[in-house]
TORPA-846464 format. One line per 5 residues: number of its first residue (from 1); for each residue x, y, z of C-alpha. Coordinates in Angstrom, 1 decimal, padded with zeros to 4 digits. Example, Ala and Ser with C-alpha at 12.3 -4.5 7.8 and 13.67 -1.06 7.14 Angstrom:
<recs>
1	012.3,-004.5,007.8 ~ 013.7,-001.1,007.1
</recs>
This chain:
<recs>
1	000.9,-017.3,-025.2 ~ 003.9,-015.5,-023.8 ~ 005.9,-017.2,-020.5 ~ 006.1,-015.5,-017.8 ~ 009.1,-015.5,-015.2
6	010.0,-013.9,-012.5 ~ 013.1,-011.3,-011.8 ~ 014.6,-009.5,-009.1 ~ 012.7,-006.5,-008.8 ~ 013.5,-003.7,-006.1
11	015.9,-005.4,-004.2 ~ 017.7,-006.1,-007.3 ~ 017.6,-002.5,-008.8 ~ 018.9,-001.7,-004.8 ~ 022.0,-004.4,-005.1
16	023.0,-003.0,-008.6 ~ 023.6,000.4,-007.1 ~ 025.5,-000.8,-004.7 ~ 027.5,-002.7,-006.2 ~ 028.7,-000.8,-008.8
21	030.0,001.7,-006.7 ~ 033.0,-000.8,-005.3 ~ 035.6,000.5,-005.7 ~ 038.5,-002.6,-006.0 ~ 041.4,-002.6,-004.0
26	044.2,-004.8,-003.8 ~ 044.9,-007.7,-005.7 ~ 044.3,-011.1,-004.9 ~ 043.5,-010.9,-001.4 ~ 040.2,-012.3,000.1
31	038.8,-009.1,-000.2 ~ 039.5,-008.2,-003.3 ~ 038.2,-011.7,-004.3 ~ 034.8,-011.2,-002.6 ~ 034.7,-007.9,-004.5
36	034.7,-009.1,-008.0 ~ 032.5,-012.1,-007.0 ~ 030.0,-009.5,-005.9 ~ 030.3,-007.0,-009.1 ~ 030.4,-010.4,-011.1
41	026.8,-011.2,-009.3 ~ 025.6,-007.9,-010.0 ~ 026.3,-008.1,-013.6 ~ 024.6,-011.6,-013.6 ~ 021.6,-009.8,-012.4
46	021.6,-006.7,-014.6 ~ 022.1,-009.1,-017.2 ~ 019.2,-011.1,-016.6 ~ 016.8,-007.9,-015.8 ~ 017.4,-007.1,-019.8
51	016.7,-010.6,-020.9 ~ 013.6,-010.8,-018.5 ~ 012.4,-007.2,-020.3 ~ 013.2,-008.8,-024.1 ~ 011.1,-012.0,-022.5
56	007.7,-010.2,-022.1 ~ 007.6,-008.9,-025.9 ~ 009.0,-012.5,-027.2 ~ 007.0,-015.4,-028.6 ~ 007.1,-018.5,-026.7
61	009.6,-020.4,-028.2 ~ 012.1,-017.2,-027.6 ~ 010.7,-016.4,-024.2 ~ 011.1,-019.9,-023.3 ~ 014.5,-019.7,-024.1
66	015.2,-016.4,-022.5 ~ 014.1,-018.5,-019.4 ~ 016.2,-020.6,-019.5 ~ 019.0,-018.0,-019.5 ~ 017.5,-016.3,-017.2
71	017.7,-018.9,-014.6 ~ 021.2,-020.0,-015.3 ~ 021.8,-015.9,-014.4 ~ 020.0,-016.2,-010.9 ~ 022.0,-019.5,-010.3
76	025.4,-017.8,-011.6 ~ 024.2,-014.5,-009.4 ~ 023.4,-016.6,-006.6 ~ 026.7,-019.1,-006.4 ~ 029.1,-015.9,-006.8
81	027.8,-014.0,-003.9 ~ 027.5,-017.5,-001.5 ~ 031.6,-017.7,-003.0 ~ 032.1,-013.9,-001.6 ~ 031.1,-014.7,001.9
86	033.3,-017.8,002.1 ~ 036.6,-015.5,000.3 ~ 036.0,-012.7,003.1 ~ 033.6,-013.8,005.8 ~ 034.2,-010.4,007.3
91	032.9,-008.5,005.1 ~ 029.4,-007.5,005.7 ~ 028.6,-005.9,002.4 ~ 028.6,-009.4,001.0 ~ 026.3,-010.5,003.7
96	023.8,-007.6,002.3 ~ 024.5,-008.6,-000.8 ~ 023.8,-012.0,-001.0 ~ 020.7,-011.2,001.1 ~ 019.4,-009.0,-001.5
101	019.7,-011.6,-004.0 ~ 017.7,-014.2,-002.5 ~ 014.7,-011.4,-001.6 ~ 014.7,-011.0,-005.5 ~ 014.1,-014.9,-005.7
106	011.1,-014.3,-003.9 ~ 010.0,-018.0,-003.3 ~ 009.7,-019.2,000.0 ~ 012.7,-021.0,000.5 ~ 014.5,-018.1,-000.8
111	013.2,-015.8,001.6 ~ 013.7,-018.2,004.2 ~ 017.5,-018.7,003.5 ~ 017.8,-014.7,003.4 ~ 017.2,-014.3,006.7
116	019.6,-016.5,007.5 ~ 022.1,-014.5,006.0 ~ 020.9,-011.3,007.3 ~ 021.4,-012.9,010.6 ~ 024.8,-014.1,010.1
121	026.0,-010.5,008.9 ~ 024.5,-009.5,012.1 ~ 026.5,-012.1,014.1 ~ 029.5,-010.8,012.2 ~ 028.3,-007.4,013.1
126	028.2,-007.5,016.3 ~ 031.7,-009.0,016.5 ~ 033.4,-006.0,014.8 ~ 031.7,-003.8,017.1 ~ 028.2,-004.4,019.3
131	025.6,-001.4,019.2 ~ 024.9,001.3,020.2 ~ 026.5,003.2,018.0 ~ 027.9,006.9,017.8 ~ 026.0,009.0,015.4
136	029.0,010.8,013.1 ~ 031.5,008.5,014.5 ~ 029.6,004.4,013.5 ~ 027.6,005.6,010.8 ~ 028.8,003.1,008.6
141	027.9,000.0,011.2 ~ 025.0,002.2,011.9 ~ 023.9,001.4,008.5 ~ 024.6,-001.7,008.3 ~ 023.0,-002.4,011.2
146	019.8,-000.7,010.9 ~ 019.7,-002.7,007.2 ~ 020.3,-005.8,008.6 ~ 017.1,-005.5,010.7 ~ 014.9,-003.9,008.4
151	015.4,-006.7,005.7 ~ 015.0,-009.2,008.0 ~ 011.8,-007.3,009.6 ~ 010.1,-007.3,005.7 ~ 011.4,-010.8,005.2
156	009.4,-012.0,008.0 ~ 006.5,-010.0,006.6 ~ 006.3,-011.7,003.6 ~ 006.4,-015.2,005.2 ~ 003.4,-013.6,007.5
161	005.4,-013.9,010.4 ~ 004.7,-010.9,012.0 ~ 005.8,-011.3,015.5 ~ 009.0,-012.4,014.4 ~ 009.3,-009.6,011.8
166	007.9,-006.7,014.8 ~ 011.3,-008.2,016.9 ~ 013.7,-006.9,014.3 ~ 011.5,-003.7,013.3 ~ 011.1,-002.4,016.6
171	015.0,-002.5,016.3 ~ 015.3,000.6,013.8 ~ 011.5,002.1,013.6 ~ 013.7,005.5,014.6 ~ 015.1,005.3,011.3
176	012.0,003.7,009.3 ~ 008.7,004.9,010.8 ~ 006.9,004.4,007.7 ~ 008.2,000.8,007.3 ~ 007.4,-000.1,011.3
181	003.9,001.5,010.4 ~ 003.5,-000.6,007.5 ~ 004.0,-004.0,009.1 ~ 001.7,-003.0,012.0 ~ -001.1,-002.4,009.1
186	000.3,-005.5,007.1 ~ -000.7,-007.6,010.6 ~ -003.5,-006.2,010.7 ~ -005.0,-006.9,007.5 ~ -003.7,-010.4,008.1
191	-005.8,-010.5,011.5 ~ -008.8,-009.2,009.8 ~ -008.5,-012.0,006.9 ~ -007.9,-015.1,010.3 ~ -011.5,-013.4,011.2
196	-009.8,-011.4,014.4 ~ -011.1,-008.2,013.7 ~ -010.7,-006.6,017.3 ~ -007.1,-007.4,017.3 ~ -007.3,-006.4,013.7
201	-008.3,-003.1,014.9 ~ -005.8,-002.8,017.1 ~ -002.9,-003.1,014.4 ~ -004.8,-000.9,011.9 ~ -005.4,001.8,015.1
206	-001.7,001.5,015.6 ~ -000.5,001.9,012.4 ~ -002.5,004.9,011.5 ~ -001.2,006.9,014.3 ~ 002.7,005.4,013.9
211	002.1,007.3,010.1 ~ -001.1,009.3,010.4 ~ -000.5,010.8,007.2 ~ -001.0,007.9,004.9 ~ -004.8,008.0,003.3
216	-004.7,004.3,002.1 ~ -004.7,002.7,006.1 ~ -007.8,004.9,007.1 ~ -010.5,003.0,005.1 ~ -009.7,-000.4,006.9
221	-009.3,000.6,010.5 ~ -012.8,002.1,009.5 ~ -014.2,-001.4,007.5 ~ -012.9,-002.9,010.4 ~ -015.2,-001.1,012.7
226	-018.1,-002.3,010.9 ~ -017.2,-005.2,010.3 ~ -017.4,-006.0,014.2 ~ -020.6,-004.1,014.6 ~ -022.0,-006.4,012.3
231	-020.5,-009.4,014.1 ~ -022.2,-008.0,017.0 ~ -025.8,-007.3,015.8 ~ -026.0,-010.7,015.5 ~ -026.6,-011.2,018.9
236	-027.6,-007.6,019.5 ~ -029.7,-006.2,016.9 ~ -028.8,-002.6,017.9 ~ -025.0,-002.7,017.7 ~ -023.7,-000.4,015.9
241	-020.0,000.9,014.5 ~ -017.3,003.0,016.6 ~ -018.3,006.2,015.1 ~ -016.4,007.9,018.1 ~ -013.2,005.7,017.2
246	-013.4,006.2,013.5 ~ -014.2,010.1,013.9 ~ -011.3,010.5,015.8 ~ -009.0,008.6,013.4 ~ -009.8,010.9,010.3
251	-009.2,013.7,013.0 ~ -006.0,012.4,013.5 ~ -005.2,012.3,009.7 ~ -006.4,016.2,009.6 ~ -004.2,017.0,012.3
256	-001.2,015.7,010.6 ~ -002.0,016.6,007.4 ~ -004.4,019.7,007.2 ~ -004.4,020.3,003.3 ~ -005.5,017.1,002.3
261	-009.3,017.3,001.5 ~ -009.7,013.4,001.0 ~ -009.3,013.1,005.0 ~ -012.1,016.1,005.5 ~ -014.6,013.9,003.1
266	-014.1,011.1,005.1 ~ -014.5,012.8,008.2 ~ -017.5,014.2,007.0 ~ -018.8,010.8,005.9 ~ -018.3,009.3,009.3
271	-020.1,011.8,010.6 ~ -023.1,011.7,008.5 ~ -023.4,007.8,009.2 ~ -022.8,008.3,013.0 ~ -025.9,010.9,012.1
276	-024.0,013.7,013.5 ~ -025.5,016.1,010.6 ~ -024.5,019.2,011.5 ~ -021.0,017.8,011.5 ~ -020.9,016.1,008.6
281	-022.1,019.3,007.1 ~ -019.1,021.5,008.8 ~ -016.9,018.8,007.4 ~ -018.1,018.8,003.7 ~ -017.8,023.2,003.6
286	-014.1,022.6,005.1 ~ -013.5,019.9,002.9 ~ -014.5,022.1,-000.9 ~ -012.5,025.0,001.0 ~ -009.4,022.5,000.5
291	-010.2,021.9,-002.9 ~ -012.8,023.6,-004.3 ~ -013.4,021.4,-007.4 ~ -013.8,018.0,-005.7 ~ -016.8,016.6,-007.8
296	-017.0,013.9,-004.9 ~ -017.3,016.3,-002.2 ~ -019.2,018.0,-003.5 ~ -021.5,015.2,-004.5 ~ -021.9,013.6,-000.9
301	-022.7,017.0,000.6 ~ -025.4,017.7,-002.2 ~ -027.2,014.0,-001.3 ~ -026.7,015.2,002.3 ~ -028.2,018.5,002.2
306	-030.9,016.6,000.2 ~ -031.2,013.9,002.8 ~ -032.1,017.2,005.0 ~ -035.0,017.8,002.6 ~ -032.8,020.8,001.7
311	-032.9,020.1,-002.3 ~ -032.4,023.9,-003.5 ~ -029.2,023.7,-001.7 ~ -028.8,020.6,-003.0 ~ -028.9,021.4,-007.1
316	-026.4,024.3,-007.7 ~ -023.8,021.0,-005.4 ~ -025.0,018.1,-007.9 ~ -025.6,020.2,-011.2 ~ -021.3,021.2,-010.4
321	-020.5,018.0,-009.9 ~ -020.9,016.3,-013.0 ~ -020.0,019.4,-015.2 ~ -016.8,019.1,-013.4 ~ -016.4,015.6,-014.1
326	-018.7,014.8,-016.9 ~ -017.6,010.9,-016.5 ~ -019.1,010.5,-013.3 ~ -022.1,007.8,-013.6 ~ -023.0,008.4,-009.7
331	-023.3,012.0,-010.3 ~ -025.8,012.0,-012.9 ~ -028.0,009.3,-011.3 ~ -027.6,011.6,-007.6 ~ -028.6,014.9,-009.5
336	-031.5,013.5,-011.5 ~ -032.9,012.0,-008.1 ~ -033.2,016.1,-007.0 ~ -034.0,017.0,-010.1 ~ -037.3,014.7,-009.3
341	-037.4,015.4,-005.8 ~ -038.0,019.4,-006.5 ~ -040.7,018.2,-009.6 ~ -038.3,018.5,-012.5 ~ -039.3,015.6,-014.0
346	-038.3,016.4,-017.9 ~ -034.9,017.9,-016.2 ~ -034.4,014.7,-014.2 ~ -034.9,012.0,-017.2 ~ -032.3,014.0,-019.1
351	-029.8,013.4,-015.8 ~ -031.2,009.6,-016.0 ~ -030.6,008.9,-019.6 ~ -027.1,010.0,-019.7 ~ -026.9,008.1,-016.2
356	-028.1,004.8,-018.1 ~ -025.9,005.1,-021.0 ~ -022.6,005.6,-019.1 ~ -023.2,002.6,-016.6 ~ -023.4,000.6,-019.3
361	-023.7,-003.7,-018.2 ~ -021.8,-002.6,-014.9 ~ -023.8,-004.8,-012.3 ~ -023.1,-002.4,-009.7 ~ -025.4,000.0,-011.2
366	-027.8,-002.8,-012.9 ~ -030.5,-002.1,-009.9 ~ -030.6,001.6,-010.2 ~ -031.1,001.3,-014.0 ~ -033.8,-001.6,-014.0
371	-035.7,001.0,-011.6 ~ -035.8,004.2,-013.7 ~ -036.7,002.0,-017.0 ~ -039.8,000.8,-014.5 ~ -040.4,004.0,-013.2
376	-039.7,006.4,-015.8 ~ -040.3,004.7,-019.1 ~ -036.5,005.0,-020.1
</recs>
C-alpha cells in the first residue's frame, strides 16, 4: 500500500507565485536577507510539491522515504520564513508568507499559529500606516490589508470558529463577497450538524442572498426547511415546510441569474410540493425554454402532468427524456409507469426491463425492482 502525506496545496501554489516574483535588492541588509530566506522557503516548498507528486506513484519503501524528505522540506520551509520575520520585522510580505506556509500544514496547531502571524503583520500594519486607505494612492497596504483579514477570516473557519472568523471577514466582504458568503453557509452547515436548524436557516438564508447566484447553497437552506417541519410535526402532526420561504429563495436565484434552468426546476419543484400545481407547471415550461434538452426537466414535469391524470401529455415528456439520456434509470422506470397508466402494458414492460437491468444491485432502486418482478412477472 502506498503512504500517503500531506502537502501544501492552494496556499502553497499562492506563496510560490509570490515569491518568485521578488525582485532582490541590495546586498546584505535585513531586507535583502528576509528576501532570500523567503525565495529559499519557496523553493523548499516547490521542491517538496514534486517529491509529494513522485510519492503517490511510488511503492512504500520509496514513498516512505519521499516522506521523509518531504518533511525535512516543510521544516526547512518553515524555519526560513520564521528567520525572514526576525532579519526584517517590517516587512509584511514575510508576515504573509510565513502565514501561507503554515495554512499549507493544515494541522491544527499550524492553523492556530497562522493566525498568529497574520495578526502580527497586522499590528505591523497598522504601524506603517492605520486604515482607511486611499484607493489609487494605498493600494499596496490596501492589499495587504484586506489579505491579512481574509486569511485570518478562513483560518478561523477551518478551526469552526465562526464568530471569530465573521470579525475579520466583515472586515473586507467589499472586496470578497463570495468568501463572506461562503463562511455565512459554512456556519450554517455547522449549525445544522449541532441540531440548530432555525439558526441554521438563518446563515443558509443569509448566505444565499450575500451570493444568490451560487446553485450548490440553495438545496440546504431548503433541507433545512424540512428538516424543522419535521422537528415540528412531532408535536404537531400538520406542520409542514416554508414553502413560501423556499419559493422565494429559488426566486431569488432566478432573479440574479435568469439563464440558469437548474434554479427554474427547483422552483418548479417547490412548487409542486407546496401543491401550487399550476405553478410548478409555469415553472417546468420556463425551465425547458432555458434548456430545451433537460432530460430532468423534462422528467419531473412529465410525472407532474401525470400526477394531474394528464398522461397523454405526459408520454411525448418521458418517452424524450430517456432518448435524450439513454443512461437515465429513473427515466425508464417514470415512463413505463405511464406507459401502464394509459394501458400500454407490452410498451411499459419493455420501459421496465431496461429499467431493471440498468439499476443493477443499487439499493436505492432495490424496492421499485422487487415490485415490478411481483407485479409484472419480470
Amino acid at each position: 500500500m502506498k503512504k500517503q502525506a500531506s502537502y501544501l496545496t492552494a496556499g502553497g501554489i499562492m506563496l510560490t507565485a509570490l515569491l518568485t516574483a521578488a525582485v532582490l535588492s541590495g546586498c546584505g541588509t535585513p531586507e535583502e536577507r528576509a528576501k532570500q530566506k523567503m525565495d529559499a522557503a519557496a523553493a523548499a516548498i516547490v521542491k517538496g510539491q514534486e517529491l509529494f507528486l513522485q510519492q503517490q506513484q511510488a511503492d512504500e519503501a520509496k514513498a516512505a522515504k519521499l516522506g521523509k524528505e518531504i518533511d525535512e522540506l516543510k521544516a526547512k520551509s518553515l524555519r526560513l520564513s520564521e528567520e525572514a520575520i526576525k532579519d526584517d520585522p517590517g516587512n509584511l510580505d514575510a508576515y504573509g508568507n510565513y502565514g501561507y506556509i503554515l495554512q499549507g500544514m493544515m494541522d491544527k496547531a499550524s492553523v492556530e499559529k497562522a493566525i498568529a502571524v497574520y495578526k502580527q503583520g497586522l499590528e505591523k500594519l497598522y504601524a506603517t500606516k492605520p486604515p482607511p486607505y486611499q484607493r489609487g494612492v494605498d493600494d499596496s497596504l490596501q492589499n495587504k490589508y484586506n489579505t491579512f483579514n481574509l486569511q485570518i477570516g478562513v483560518s478561523y473557519q477551518r478551526l469552526e470558529k465562526y464568530d471569530e472568523a465573521f470579525t475579520y471577514l466583515e472586515k473586507v466582504r467589499e472586496y470578497f463577497p463570495g468568501r463572506y458568503a461562503d463562511a455565512n453557509f459554512k456556519y450554517g452547515y455547522y449549525l445544522q450538524a449541532s441540531g440548530k436548524i432555525d439558526s441554521a436557516i438563518v446563515y443558509f438564508e443569509r448566505a444565499t442572498e450575500l451570493d444568490p447566484r451560487k446553485a450548490d447553497n440553495y438545496p440546504y437552506l431548503e433541507a433545512a426547511y424540512k428538516a424543522k417541519a419535521a422537528e415540528q410535526k412531532k408535536t404537531n402532526p400538520k406542520a409542514a415546510a416554508d414553502w413560501g420561504k423556499i419559493t422565494a429563495a429559488y426566486k431569488r436565484a432566478i432573479a440574479a441569474d435568469p439563464s440558469n434552468g437548474d434554479f427554474y426546476i427547483r422552483l418548479a419543484s417547490a412548487y409542486d410540493a407546496a401543491d401550487m400545481r399550476k405553478d410548478a407547471v409555469q415553472t417546468y415550461k420556463e425551465a425547458l425554454e432555458k434548456n430545451p434538452n433537460s432530460y430532468t426537466a423534462m422528467n419531473n414535469y412529465g410525472m407532474l402532468l401525470s400526477d394531474m391524470n394528464k398522461n397523454a401529455e405526459a408520454l411525448p415528456l418521458l418517452k424524450k427524456s430517456v432518448e435524450i439520456n439513454k443512461n437515465y434509470a429513473t427515466g425508464y422506470f417514470n415512463y413505463g409507469t405511464v406507459l401502464s397508466n394509459m394501458g400500454k402494458k407490452s410498451e411499459a414492460i419493455e420501459q421496465f426491463k431496461l429499467y431493471i437491468k440498468m439499476a443493477g444491485d443499487d439499493p436505492q432502486s432495490a424496492q421499485n425492482v422487487a415490485m415490478l418482478k411481483r407485479e409484472f412477472g419480470l
